[in-house]
C-alpha positions in Angstrom: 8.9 96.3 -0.2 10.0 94.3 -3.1 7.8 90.3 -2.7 11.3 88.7 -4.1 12.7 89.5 -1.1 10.8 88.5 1.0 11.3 85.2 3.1 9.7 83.5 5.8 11.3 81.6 9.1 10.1 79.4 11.3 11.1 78.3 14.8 10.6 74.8 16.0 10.7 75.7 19.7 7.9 78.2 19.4 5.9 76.6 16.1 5.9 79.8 15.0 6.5 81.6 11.6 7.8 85.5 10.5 8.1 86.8 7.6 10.7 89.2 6.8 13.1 90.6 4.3 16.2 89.3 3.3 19.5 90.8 1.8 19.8 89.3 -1.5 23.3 91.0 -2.0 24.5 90.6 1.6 23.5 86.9 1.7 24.1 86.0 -1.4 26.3 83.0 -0.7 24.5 81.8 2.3 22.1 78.7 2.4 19.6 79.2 4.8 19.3 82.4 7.4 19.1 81.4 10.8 18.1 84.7 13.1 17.5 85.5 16.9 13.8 86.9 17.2 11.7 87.2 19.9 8.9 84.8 19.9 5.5 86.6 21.1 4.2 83.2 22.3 7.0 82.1 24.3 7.9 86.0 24.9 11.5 85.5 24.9 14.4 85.1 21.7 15.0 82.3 19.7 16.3 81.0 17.0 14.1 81.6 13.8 15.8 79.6 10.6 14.5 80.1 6.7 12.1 77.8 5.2 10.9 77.5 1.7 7.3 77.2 2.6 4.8 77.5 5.6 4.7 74.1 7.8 0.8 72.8 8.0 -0.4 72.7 11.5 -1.5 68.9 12.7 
């Protein structure tokens, strides 16, 4: 797996990050992905949205 694809999301709901991959030619156009993952500490999906950097934990 190629590191310039990879990207990592966060969800505010679940202060939570993933790190995936990303579609570089699928998404080429769009601004920020915004996917429905399942959240191991809530255990249910929500919505995960890309960030540029990993949020510091107060």
């Amino acid at each position: 797996m190629s590191q310039d694809n990879l990207i990592t999301l966060y969800s505010k709901k679940a202060d939570e990050h993933v790190v995936t991959s990303r579609n570089k030619k699928k998404f080429a156009n769009a601004d920020k992905l915004s996917l429905m993952k399942f959240s191991k500490k809530l255990r249910k999906r929500v919505e995960f949205t890309e960030t540029k950097k990993m949020h510091k934990k107060k």
